[in-house]
Every structure is written in structure tokens, then in C-alpha cells.
N, C-alpha and C positions, 0 to 999 in steps of 0.2 A: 594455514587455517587454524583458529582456534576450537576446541573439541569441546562442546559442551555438553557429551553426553551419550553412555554408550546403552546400547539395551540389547539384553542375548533373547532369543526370538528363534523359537525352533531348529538350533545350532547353528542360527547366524550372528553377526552380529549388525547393529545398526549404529552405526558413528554419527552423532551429531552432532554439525559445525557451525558456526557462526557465518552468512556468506557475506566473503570482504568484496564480490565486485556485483551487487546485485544493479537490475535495472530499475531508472526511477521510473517509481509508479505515475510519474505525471507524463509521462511521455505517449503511455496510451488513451488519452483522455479526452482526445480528439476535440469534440465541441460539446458536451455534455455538457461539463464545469470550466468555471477558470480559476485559477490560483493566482491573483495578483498580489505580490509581495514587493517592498520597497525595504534594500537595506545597504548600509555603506561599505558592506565585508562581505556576504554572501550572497550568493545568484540562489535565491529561492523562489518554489512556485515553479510557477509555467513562463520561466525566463526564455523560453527558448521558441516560446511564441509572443515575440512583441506585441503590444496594442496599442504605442503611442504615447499612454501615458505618463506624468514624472512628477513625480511628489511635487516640486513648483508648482506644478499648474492648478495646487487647492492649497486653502488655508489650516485643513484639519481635516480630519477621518471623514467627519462627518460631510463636509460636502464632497470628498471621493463617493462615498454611499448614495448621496445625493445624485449624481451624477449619473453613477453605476444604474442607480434605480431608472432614471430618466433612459437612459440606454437598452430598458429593459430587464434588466435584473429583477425576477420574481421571487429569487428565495437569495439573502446575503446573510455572512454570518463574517465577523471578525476573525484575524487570525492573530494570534500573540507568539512571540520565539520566548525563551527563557536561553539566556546562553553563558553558562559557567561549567566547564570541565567537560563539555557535548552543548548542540541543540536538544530542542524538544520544542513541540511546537502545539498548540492546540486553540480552541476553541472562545475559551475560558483564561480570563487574566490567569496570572501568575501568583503568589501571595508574594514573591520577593518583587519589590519596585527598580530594585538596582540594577539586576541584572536580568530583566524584562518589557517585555511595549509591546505594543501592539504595531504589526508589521503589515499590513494589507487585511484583505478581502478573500474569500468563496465564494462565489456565488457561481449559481446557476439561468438563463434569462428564461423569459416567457416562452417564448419560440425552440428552444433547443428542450424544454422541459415538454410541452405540446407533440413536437417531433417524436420524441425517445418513446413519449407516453401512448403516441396512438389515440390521445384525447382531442376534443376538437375545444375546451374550455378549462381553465383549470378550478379546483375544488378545494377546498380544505384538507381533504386527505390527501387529494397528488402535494399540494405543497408542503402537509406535514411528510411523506414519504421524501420531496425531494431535499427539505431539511436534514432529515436521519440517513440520508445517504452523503451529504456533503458533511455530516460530522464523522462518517464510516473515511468519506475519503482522508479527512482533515489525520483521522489515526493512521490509518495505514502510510501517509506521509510523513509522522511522528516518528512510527519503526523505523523508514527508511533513513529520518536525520540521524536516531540514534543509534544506528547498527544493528537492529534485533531481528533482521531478516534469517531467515535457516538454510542448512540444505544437509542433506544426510548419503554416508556413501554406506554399502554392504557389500564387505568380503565374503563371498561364499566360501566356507569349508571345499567343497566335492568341487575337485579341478575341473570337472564338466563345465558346472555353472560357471558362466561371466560374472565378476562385479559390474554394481550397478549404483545409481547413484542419480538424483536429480537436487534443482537447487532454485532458490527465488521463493522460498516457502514463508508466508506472514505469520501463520497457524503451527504453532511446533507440534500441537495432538492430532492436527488434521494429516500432517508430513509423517509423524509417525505411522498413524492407520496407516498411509499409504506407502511408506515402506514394508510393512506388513503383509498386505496384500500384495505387493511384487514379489514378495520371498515366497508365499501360497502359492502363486499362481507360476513364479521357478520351479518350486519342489513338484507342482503337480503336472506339471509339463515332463519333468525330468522322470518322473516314476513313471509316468504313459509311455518314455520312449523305451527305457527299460522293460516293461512289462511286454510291451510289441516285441523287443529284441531279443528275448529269453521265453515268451510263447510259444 
């Protein structure tokens, strides 16, 4: 594991690593989104749920979008890879042309957006909300090409306490709080049994 970072925290410490065997985030995604990606080197996306389709079967982007919409697709956004020395993947072209394109689709359809939402019609707002979630996932799939997933271990001082440690973290501030709070909530466990013990 690589150590990106250590933090002392009420005479613990907090190691944070880079995690080398995270889970892809498309695996839980059930039917919300789809991540369709076409590429001749990497299984990107929601490879791992076929739909049939194969870059042959369009002339261009634009009639897969075509397509996709006709199928239903209420909110699509383009996906572009950038690939020199890592992936990266996003939304939004690239500025380098060489070593970038645009590699599939996100979308979301009418019916799985209705479903999730609990709406009987869609509105301007669900589909501006379901745009800024399919650009939330587009990132979070970004980390995952690039490695910037976390996970954090703590060695406790006081032989009582276990080390502890979790890992799959997007948010490196969020994963800290929350090693934080586990060391609070050790220490405060650990002084209640003391206190009961010597009462």
C-alpha cells in the first residue's frame, strides 16, 4: 500500500493509503444509469452488463444518442477517456486531441428516472437533478480509473484497543472525520470500562 499521509489525532495515529484493490463503483448501479463505453484496449463502463450493442451497428455518436434517446434515454451526456500515462475520464472533451475521443454515453431512461424519483412525470428540475448526478457518477468513476480511491488504518497506542481501519473511501476529508470519530468513540468506550473497573 502506498502511504499518503499520516495524522496524530489524540495519541493515535491515522495512516492514509492509497486503496490498490477498490470496488468498481459501476457494479452497484443496478438500473439507475448506464455507462456505455466502446473501446479497443479497455473494458470500460458497465461492461459487465451487455446491451447488445457494437460500434458497427452506427455511423457516428450521434446516431448511438439517436438511438439511445429513441430507447428512452431522458437525460445523456457524452463520455471522453484522455489516456497517456493513466485513464481519466470525463464529461467534457479533453484539450489534447491525440491522446483523447470521445468513448460512449451516460445516460439515464425515462422509466428508471420515474421509478427512483417516485414521480409520475418528469420536470425540469428532476432532469436537471438527474443530469448533476450522472456528472457526480461520471467523477466518481474518474477516481476509480485513476487510483485516487483511500482507506486509512490506526494503530492504537493502549494494547487494549484493536487497530482499525476501513477502506473504499472517494472523500479523503470525509474518511478522515471518520477515522476520527472511531478513535473518540475507542477512547470513550475504553475510559467507561476503566472507570466501571476501578469504581
Amino acid at each position: 500500500m502506498e502511504e499518503v499521509e499520516v495524522i496524530d489525532y489524540r495519541g493515535h495515529q491515522i495512516k492514509v493509503y492509497l486503496d490498490t484493490d477498490p470496488q468498481n463503483p459501476r457494479e452497484d448501479m443496478e438500473d439507475w444509469s448506464r455507462m456505455l463505453c466502446f473501446h479497443n484496449r479497455y473494458e470500460l463502463g458497465d461492461f459487465k452488463r451487455p446491451n447488445g450493442l457494437l460500434p458497427s451497428d452506427f455511423g457516428s455518436w450521434k446516431e448511438l444518442e439517436q438511438h439511445l434517446r429513441k430507447e428512452g434515454a431522458a437525460v445523456i451526456l457524452p463520455l471522453y477517456l484522455y489516456d497517456h500515462s493513466g485513464l481519466t475520464m470525463s464529461t467534457s472533451e479533453f484539450a489534447c486531441r491525440w491522446d483523447s475521443g470521445q468513448v460512449g454515453f451516460i445516460y439515464i431512461t425515462r422509466s428508471a428516472l420515474l421509478k427512483y424519483s417516485g414521480r409520475k412525470r418528469l420536470s425540469p428540475k428532476l432532469l436537471a437533478f438527474a443530469k448533476e448526478s450522472l456528472e457526480k457518477e461520471v467523477k466518481i468513476y474518474d477516481q476509480f480509473l485513476r487510483g485516487e480511491i483511500y482507506e486509512y488504518a490506526v494503530d492504537n497506542p493502549e494494547p487494549n484497543l484493536p487497530p482499525h481501519g476501513c477502506c473504499g473511501f472517494y472523500n479523503k476529508e470525509e474518511m478522515i472525520q471518520e477515522a476520527k470519530q472511531d478513535i473518540d468513540a475507542a477512547l470513550e468506550e475504553y475510559f467507561r470500562t476503566l472507570r466501571e473497573k476501578y469504581d
